[in-house]
Structures are given as C-alpha cells and as structure tokens.
Short mmCIF file of the C-alpha atoms (twelve columns), coordinates in Angstrom:
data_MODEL
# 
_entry.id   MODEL 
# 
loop_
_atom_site.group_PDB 
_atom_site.id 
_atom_site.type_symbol 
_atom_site.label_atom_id 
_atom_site.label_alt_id 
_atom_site.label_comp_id 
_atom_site.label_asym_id 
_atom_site.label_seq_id 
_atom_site.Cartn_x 
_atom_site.Cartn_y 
_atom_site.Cartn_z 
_atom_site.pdbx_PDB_model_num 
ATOM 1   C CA . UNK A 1   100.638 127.833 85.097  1 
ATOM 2   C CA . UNK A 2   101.368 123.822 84.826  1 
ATOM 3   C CA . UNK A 3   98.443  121.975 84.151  1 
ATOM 4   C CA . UNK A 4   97.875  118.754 86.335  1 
ATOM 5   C CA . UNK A 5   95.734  115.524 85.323  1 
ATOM 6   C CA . UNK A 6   94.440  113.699 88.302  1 
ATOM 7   C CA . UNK A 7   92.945  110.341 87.843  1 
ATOM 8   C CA . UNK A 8   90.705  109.241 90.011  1 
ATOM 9   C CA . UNK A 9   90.406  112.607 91.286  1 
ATOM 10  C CA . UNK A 10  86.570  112.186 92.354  1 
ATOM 11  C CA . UNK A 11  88.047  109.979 94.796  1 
ATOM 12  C CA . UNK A 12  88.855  109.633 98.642  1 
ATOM 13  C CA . UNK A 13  92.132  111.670 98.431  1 
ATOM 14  C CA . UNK A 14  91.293  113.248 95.324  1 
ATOM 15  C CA . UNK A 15  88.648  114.975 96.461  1 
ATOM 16  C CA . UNK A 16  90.667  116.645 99.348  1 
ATOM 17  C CA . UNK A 17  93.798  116.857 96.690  1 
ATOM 18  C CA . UNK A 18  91.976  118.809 93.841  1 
ATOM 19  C CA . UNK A 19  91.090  121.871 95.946  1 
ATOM 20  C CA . UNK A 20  94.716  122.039 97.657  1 
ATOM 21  C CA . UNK A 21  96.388  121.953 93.805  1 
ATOM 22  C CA . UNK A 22  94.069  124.810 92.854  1 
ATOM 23  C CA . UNK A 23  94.576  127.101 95.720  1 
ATOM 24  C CA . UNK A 24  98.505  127.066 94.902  1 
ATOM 25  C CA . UNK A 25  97.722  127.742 91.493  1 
ATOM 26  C CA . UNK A 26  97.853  124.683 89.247  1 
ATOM 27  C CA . UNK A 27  95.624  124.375 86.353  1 
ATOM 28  C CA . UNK A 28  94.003  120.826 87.629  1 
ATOM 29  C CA . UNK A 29  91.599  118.175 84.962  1 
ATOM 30  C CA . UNK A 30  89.863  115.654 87.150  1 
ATOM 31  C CA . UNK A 31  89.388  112.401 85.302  1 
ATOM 32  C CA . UNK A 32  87.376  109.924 86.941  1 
ATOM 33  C CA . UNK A 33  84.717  107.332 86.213  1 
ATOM 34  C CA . UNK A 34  82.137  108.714 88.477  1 
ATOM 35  C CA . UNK A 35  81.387  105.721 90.219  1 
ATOM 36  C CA . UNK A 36  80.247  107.435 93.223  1 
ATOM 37  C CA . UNK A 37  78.883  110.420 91.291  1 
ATOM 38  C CA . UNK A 38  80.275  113.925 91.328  1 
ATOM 39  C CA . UNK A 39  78.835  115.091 94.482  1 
ATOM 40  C CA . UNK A 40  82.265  115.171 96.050  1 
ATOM 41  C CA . UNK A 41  83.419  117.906 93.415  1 
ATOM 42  C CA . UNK A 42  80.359  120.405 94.947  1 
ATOM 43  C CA . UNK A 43  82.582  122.425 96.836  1 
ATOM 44  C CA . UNK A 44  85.265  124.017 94.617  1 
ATOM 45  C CA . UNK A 45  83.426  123.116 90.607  1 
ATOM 46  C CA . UNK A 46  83.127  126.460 89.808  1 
ATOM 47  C CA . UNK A 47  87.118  127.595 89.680  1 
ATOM 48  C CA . UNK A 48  87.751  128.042 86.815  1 
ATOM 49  C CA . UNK A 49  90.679  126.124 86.560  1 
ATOM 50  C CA . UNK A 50  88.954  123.360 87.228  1 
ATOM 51  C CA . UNK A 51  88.587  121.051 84.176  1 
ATOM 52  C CA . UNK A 52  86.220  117.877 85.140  1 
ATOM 53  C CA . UNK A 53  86.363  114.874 82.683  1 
ATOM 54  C CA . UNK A 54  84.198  111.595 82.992  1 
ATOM 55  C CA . UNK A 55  86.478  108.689 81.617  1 
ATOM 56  C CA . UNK A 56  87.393  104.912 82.096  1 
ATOM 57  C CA . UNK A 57  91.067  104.415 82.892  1 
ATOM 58  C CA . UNK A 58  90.535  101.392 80.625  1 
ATOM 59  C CA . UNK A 59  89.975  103.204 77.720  1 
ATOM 60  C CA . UNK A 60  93.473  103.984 75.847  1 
ATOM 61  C CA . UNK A 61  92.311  106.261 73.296  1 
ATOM 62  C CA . UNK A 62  90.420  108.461 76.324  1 
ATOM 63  C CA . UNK A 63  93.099  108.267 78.623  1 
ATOM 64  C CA . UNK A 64  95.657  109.674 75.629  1 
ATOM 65  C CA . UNK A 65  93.044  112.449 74.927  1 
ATOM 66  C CA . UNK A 66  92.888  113.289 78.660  1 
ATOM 67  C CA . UNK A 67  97.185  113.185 79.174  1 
ATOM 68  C CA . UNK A 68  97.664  115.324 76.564  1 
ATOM 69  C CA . UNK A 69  99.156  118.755 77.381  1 
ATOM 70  C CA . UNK A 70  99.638  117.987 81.037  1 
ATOM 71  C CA . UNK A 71  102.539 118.615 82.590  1 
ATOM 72  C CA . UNK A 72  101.955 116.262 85.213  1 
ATOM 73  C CA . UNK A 73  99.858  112.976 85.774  1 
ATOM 74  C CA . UNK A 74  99.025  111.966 89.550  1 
ATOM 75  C CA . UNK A 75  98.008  108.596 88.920  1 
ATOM 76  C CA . UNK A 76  95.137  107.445 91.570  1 
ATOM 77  C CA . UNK A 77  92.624  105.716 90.039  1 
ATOM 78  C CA . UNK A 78  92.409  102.399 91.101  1 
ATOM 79  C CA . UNK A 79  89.943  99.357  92.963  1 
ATOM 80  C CA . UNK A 80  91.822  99.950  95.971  1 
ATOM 81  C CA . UNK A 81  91.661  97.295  99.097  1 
ATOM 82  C CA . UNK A 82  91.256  93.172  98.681  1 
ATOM 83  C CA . UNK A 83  88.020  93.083  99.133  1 
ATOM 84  C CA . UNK A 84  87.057  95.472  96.356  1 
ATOM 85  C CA . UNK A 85  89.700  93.853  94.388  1 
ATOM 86  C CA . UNK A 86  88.654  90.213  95.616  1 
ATOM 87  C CA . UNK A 87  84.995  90.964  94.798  1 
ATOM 88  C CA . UNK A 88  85.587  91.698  91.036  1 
ATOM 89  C CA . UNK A 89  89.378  90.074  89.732  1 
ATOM 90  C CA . UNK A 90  89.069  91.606  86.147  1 
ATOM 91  C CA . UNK A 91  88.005  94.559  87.121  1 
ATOM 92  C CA . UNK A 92  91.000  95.156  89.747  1 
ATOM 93  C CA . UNK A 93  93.468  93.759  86.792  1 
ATOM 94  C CA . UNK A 94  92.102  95.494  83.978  1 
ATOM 95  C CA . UNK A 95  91.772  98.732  86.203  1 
ATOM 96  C CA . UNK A 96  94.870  98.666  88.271  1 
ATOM 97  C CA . UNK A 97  97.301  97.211  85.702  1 
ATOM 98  C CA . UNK A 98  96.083  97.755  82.594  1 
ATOM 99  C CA . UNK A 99  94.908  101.404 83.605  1 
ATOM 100 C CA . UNK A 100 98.400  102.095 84.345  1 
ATOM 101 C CA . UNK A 101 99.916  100.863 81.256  1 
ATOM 102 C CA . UNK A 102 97.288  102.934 79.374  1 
ATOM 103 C CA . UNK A 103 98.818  106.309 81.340  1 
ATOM 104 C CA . UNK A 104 102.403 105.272 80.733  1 
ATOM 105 C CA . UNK A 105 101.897 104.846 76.786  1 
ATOM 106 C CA . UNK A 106 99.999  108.102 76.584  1 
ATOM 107 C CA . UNK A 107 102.822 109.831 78.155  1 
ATOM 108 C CA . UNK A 108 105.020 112.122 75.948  1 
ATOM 109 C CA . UNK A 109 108.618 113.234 77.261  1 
ATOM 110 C CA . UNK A 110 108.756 115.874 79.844  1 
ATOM 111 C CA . UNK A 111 105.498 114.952 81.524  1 
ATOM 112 C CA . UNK A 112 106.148 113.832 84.839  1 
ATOM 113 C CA . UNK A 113 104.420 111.123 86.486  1 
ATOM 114 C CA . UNK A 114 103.137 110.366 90.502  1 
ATOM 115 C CA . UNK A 115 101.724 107.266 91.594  1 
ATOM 116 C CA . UNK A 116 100.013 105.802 94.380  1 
ATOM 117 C CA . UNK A 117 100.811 102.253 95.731  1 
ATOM 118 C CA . UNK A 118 100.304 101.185 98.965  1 
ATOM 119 C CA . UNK A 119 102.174 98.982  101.884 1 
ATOM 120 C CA . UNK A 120 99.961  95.926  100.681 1 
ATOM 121 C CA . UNK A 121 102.702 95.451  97.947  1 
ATOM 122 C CA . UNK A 122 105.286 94.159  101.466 1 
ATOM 123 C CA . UNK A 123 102.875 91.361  102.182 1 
ATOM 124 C CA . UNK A 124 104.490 89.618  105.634 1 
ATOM 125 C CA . UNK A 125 107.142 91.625  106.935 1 
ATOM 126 C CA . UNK A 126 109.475 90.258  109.796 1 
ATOM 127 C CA . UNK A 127 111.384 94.035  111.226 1 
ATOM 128 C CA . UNK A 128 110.852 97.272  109.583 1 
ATOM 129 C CA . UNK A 129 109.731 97.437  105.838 1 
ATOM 130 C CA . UNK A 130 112.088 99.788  104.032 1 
ATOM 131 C CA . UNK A 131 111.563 100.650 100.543 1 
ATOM 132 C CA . UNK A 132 114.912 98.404  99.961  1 
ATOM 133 C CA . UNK A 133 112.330 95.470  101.604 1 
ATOM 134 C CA . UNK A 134 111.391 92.789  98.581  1 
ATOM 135 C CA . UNK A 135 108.246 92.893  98.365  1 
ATOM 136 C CA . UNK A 136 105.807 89.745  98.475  1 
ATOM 137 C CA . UNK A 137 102.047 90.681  98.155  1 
ATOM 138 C CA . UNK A 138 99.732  87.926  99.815  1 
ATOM 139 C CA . UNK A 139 96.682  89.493  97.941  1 
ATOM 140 C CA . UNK A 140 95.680  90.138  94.574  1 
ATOM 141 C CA . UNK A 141 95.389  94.256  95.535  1 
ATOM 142 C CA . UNK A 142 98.667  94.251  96.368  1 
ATOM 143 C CA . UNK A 143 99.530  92.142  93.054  1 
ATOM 144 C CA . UNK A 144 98.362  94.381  91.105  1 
ATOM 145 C CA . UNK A 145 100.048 97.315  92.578  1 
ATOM 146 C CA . UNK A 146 102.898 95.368  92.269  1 
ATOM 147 C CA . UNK A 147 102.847 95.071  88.303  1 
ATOM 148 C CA . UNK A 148 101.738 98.774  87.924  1 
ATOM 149 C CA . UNK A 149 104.884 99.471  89.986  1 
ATOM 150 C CA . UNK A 150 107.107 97.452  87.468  1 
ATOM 151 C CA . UNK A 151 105.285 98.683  84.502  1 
ATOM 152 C CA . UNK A 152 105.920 102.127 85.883  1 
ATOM 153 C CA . UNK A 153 110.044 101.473 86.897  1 
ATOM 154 C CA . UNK A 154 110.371 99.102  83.314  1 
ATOM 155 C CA . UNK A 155 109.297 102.297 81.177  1 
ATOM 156 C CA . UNK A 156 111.191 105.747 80.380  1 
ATOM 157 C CA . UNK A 157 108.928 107.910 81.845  1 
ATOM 158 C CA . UNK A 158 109.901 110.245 84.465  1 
ATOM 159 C CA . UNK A 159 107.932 109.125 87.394  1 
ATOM 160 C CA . UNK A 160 108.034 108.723 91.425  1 
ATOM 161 C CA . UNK A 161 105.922 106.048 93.434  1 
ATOM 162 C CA . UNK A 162 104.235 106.691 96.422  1 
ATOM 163 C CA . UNK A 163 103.319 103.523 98.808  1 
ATOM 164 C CA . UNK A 164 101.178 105.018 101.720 1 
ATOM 165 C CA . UNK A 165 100.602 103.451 104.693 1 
ATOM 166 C CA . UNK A 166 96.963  103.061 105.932 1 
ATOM 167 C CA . UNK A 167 94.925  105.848 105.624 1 
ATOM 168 C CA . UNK A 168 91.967  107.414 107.730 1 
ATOM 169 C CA . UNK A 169 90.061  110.457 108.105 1 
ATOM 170 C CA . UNK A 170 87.206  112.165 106.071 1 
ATOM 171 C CA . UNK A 171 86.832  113.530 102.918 1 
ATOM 172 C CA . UNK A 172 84.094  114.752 100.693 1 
ATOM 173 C CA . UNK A 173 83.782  111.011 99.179  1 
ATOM 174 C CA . UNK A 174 84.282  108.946 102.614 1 
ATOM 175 C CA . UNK A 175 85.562  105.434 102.651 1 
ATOM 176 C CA . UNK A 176 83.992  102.861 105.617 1 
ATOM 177 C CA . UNK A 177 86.456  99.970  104.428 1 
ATOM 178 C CA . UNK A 178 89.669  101.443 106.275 1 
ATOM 179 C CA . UNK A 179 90.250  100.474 109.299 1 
ATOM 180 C CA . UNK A 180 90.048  103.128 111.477 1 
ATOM 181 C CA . UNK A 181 86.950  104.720 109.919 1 
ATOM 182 C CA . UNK A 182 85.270  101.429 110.296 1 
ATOM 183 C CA . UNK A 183 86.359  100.913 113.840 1 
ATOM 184 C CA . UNK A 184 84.402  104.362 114.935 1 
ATOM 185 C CA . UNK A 185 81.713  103.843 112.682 1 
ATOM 186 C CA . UNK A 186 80.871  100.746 114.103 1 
ATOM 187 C CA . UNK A 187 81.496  101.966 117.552 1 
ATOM 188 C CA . UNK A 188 79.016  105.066 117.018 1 
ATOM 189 C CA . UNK A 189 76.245  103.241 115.568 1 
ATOM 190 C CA . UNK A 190 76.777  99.511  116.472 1 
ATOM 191 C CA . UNK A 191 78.495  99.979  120.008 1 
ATOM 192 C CA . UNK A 192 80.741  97.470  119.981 1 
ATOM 193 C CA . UNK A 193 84.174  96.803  117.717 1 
ATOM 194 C CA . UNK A 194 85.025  93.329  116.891 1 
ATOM 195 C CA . UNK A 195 89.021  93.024  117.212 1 
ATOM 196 C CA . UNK A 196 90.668  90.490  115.973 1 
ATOM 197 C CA . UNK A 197 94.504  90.169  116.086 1 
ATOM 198 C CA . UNK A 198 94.799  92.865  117.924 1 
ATOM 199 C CA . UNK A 199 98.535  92.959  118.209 1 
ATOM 200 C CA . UNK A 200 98.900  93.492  114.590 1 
ATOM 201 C CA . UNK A 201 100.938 96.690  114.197 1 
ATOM 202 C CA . UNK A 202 99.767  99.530  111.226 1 
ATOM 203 C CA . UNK A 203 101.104 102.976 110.741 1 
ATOM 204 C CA . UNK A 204 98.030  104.751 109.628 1 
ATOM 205 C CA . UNK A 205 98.298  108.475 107.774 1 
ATOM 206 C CA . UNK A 206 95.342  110.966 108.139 1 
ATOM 207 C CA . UNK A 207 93.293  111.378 104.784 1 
ATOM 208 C CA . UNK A 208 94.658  115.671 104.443 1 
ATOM 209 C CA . UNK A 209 98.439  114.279 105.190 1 
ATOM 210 C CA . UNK A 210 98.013  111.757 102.134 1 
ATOM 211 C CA . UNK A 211 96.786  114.290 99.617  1 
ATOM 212 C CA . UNK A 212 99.564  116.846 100.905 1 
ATOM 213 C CA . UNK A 213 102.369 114.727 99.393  1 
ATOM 214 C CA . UNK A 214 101.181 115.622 96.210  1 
ATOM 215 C CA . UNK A 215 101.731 119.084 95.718  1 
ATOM 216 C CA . UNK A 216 105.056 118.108 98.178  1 
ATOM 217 C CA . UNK A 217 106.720 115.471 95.599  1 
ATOM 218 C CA . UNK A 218 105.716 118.159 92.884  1 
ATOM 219 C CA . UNK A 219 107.608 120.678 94.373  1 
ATOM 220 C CA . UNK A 220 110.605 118.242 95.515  1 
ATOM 221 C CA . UNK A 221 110.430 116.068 91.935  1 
ATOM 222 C CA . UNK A 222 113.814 116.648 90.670  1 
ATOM 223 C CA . UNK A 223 115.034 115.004 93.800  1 
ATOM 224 C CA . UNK A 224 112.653 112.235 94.145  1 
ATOM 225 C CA . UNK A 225 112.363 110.945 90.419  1 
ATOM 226 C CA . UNK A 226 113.240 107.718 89.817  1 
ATOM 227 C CA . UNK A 227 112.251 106.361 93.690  1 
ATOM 228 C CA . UNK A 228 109.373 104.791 95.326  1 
ATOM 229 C CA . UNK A 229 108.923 106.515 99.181  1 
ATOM 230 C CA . UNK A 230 106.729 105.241 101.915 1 
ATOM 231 C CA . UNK A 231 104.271 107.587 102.832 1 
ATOM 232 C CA . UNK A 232 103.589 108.142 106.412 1 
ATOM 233 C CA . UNK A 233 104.899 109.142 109.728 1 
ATOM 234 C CA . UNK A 234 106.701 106.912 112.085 1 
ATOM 235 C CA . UNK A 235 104.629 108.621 115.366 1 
ATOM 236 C CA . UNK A 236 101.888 107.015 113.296 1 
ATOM 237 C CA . UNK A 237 102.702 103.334 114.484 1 
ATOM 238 C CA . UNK A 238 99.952  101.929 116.458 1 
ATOM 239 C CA . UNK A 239 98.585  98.377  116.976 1 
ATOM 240 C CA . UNK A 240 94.568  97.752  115.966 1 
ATOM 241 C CA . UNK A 241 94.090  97.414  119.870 1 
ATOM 242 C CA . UNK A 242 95.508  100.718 120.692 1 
ATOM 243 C CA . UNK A 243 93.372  102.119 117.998 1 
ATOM 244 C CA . UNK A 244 90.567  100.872 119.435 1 
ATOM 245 C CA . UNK A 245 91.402  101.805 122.882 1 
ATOM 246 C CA . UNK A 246 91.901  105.757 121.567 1 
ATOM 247 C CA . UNK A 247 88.184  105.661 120.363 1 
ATOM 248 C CA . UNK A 248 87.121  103.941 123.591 1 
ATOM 249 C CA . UNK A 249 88.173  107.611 125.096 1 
ATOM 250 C CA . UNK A 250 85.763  109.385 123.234 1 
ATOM 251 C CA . UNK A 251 82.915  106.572 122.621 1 
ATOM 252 C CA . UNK A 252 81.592  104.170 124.871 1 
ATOM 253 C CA . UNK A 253 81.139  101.093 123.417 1 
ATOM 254 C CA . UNK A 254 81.876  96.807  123.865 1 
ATOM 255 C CA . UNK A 255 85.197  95.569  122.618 1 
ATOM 256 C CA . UNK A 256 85.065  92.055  121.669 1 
ATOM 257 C CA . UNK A 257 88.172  90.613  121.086 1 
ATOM 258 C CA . UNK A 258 88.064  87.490  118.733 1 
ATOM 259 C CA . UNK A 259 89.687  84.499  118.552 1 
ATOM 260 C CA . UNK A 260 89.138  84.066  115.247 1 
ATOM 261 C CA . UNK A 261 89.300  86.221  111.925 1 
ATOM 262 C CA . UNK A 262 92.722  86.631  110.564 1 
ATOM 263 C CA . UNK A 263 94.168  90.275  107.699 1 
ATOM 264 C CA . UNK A 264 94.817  88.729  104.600 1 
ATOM 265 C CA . UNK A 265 97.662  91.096  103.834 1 
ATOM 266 C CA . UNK A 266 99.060  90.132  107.267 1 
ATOM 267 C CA . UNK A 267 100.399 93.657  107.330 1 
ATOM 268 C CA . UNK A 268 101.797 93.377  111.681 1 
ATOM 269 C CA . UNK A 269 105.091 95.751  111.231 1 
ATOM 270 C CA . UNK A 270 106.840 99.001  111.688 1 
ATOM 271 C CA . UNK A 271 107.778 100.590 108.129 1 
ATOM 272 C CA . UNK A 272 110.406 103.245 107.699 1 
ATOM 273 C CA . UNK A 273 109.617 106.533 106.506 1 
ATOM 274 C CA . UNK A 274 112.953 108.239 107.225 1 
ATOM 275 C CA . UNK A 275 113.836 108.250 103.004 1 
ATOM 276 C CA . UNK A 276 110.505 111.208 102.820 1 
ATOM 277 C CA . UNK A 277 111.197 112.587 106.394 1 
ATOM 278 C CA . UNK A 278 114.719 113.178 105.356 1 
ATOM 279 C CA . UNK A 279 113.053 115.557 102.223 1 
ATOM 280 C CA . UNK A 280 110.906 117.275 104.704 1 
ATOM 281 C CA . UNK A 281 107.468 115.598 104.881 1 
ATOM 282 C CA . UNK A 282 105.837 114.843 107.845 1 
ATOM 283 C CA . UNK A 283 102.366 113.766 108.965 1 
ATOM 284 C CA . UNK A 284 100.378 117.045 110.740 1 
ATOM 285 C CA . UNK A 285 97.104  114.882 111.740 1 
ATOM 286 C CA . UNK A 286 97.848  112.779 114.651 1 
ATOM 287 C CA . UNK A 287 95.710  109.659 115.874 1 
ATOM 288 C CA . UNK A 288 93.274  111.464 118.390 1 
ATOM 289 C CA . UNK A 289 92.776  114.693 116.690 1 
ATOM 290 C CA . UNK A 290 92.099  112.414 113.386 1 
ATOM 291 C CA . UNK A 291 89.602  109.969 115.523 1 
ATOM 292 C CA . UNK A 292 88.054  113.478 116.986 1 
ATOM 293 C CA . UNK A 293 86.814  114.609 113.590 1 
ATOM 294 C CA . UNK A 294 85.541  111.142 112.339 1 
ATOM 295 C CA . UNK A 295 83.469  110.869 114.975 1 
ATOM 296 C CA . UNK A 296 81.466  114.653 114.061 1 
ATOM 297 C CA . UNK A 297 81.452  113.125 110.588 1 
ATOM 298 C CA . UNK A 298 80.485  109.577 110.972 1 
ATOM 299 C CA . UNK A 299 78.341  110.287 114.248 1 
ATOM 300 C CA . UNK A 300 75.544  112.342 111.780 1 
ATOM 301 C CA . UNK A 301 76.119  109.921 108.460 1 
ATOM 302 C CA . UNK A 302 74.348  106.371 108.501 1 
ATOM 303 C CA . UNK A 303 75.713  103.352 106.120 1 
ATOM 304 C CA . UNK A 304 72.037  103.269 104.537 1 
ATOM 305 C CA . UNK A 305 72.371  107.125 103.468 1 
ATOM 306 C CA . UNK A 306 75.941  106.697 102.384 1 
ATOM 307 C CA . UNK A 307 75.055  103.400 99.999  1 
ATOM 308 C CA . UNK A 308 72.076  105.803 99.007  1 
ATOM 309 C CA . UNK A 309 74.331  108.294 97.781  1 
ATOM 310 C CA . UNK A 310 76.991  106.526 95.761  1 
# 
C-alpha cells in the first residue's frame, strides 16, 4: 500500500481528492492548516487509512516530519486567486513559495512529487497557450506559482506540474471566488450577474475532473515526470457571457453588462490540452450538468452561513 501526503488536503479539491485516493486503496495523511476547520473531512474521517495532520506549510521542521515515509507528495496547499493573494503579499509568498521550497528540501529520493499551478502563470496570451507558451504572470498569484514552478523544475526531485484551468463545481469546502460559482450564486440570491468583459474566453474544469488527475498522473507518472500539463478539456472553452447565458437557462435573473471593471490576469484565450488528452485524461463534467448541481448546492447555502462556518 503507498502512502500519499496531501497538503492542503482540507481544501476545495482536496476534500473531493482524499476520499477518491482511499477508495483505490492508498494509505492517504491530510496535512492542512485548518483554516476553514475540519468540517470538510466529516464524511470519510473514520477510514482507517486516513491519517489527518494539522500543520503550517511554513514550518520546515513540520513539513519534514509530515513527508517522511511517503511515497508521494500532492502538493496543494496554497493562497490561491489574486485577491486572496493581493489581500495578504507575505502570506501568499511565504505560503506559496516558501511552502514549496520547504516540501522540496524535505524530500528524500524516490518520493515522487505532484503539483498544482494554475493558467494564471500565462498572464496575456495572444492564440492558444501551450505548455511550450512563456509564461508572463500579470499578478502576484500567478508570480508566485511561477517561482514554486522553478523551484520545483531547478531541484532533483522527481516531480510533475499540473496548471489547471479554471475550476467550478462543489465540494465539501466550497469556494464563492471562482467564477462560475460566483456567477450562480449571485444569480440565485442577488438576481442579477454583473458581466464585465464578457468576451473574455476561459476553459473552466469541473471541481471532481480536477481532483481525478491525481490518482490519473499517479498511475501514468513514469510517463509524465519531468513535465508540466495543462489541466482541462478543450470542450471546456467558453466565454464569461456564454457562461452566464447557460445559467440564464436554469435561473431567471438581470444581466448587466458593464462597461467598466477589467480581470487582472487578463486570462481571454484558448489553451491546449492535447499534451494530457494524448495520455488519456479527459474532463467527464460538462458546463450545464456542472451549473445544474451548483445551483441544488448554492440555492440552500447563504454567504452569511458559509462565512459562519469557516
């Protein structure tokens, strides 16, 4: 049985990753802060291959007690997004950089490592982003995913880097700042989306589909190590207006299109995901089935209850 560290794994996708890792029979530790408390853990805490571990990423002497004897290190802790990562500079740095240099010198040889990056690193893209694209992040987010991806590539550890497209859908720990969860959230309990530069083109990859390609590159390491993939799916493409016009469908509710508000990551392009499709991975949520569920999940939650909660 090979034993599997996930940090961050109280998170968005780790709390929908943990449970799939321990039905196919991995040995799984959970290392997390607990920002948001552990109430996202509820539903599978009692296998008992479940190890759950309350640490700072920051920390180098508890991130080298928590790496050792793993066999493999999914890297996800992170302040993900530039507002988060806007709102608090040291903490994004010190978190998302220095985390990650903490996990690489804890690492012994033969333990493998997976991390998550994002699109943000492409920053203004003119065509299709490849993973061959340069990459210029416009904010600091996608900075510091940046210099966790070099500290990661500069090192000797085995490794593979992930850099997902947008991601939506629920999870036991929900996010509101993602786009597409914030557009039906707003349009279930405001009525009305505010759109601004609504040509801008995303490809967006349901919440399930983004925890999947973990056990996936596991299972498919020896011919992924050394790479960075885009995660997503290319029927995934949509711009924010289209979005918006799929939830219309389902919700009645005022579109306002704005003049004025502009994405500081300026992400308006197509990226290519045929380097992951080519290994076998494809996205199984679509837009409307993905939109469908939000909107049982989101129409019965209220922001106040949610802030309550964390």
């Amino acid at each position: 049985m090979e034993n599997v560290l996930i940090t961050g794994g109280a998170g968005y996708i780790g709390s929908l990753l943990t449970p799939m890792l321990l039905e196919q029979g991995y040995r799984v530790t959970i290392f997390d802060s607990f920002l948001f408390g552990a109430m996202p853990l509820l539903g599978f805490s009692r296998h008992p291959n479940l190890e759950i571990v309350k640490g700072d990423i920051r920390r180098p002497e508890a991130v080298q007690e928590a790496v050792r004897g793993q066999d493999w290190i999914l890297h996800l802790a992170a302040i993900v997004g530039y507002p988060a990562c806007a709102a608090d500079p040291y903490l994004a740095v010190s978190t998302n950089v220095d985390g990650t240099r903490n996990v690489l010198t804890a690492m012994e040889r033969g333990q493998k490592l997976i991390y998550a990056s994002t699109g943000s690193t492409y920053g203004k893209v003119i065509g299709i982003a490849t993973e061959e694209t340069p990459i210029a992040p416009l904010t600091l987010y996608g900075r510091t995913k940046r210099d966790a991806e070099k500290l990661i590539r500069d090192s000797d550890v085995e490794h593979s880097i992930l850099r997902f497209a947008t991601v939506f859908g629920s999870a036991p720990r929900i996010r509101l700042d993602l786009l597409i969860n914030d557009f039906v959230y707003q349009a279930l309990h405001n009525r009305q989306i505010v759109l601004f530069e609504g040509h801008f083109r995303r490809t967006f990859l349901h919440s399930t589909d983004a925890a999947a390609v973990y056990p996936f590159t596991i299972k498919n390491f020896e011919r992924m190590a050394g790479r960075i993939y885009n995660v997503g799916d290319s029927s995934m493409n949509f711009t924010k207006r289209q979005v918006a016009l799929e939830i219309k469908k389902s919700i009645d509710f005022y579109l306002h299109e704005a003049e004025v508000g502009t994405d500081p990551d300026q992400r308006d392009y197509e990226v290519d995901y045929s380097r992951l499709k080519t290994l076998g991975f494809s996205a199984e949520v679509g837009l409307t089935e993905g939109i469908r569920e939000l909107i049982k999940v989101l129409g019965v939650l209220h922001l106040p209850n949610l802030l309550r909660n964390a």
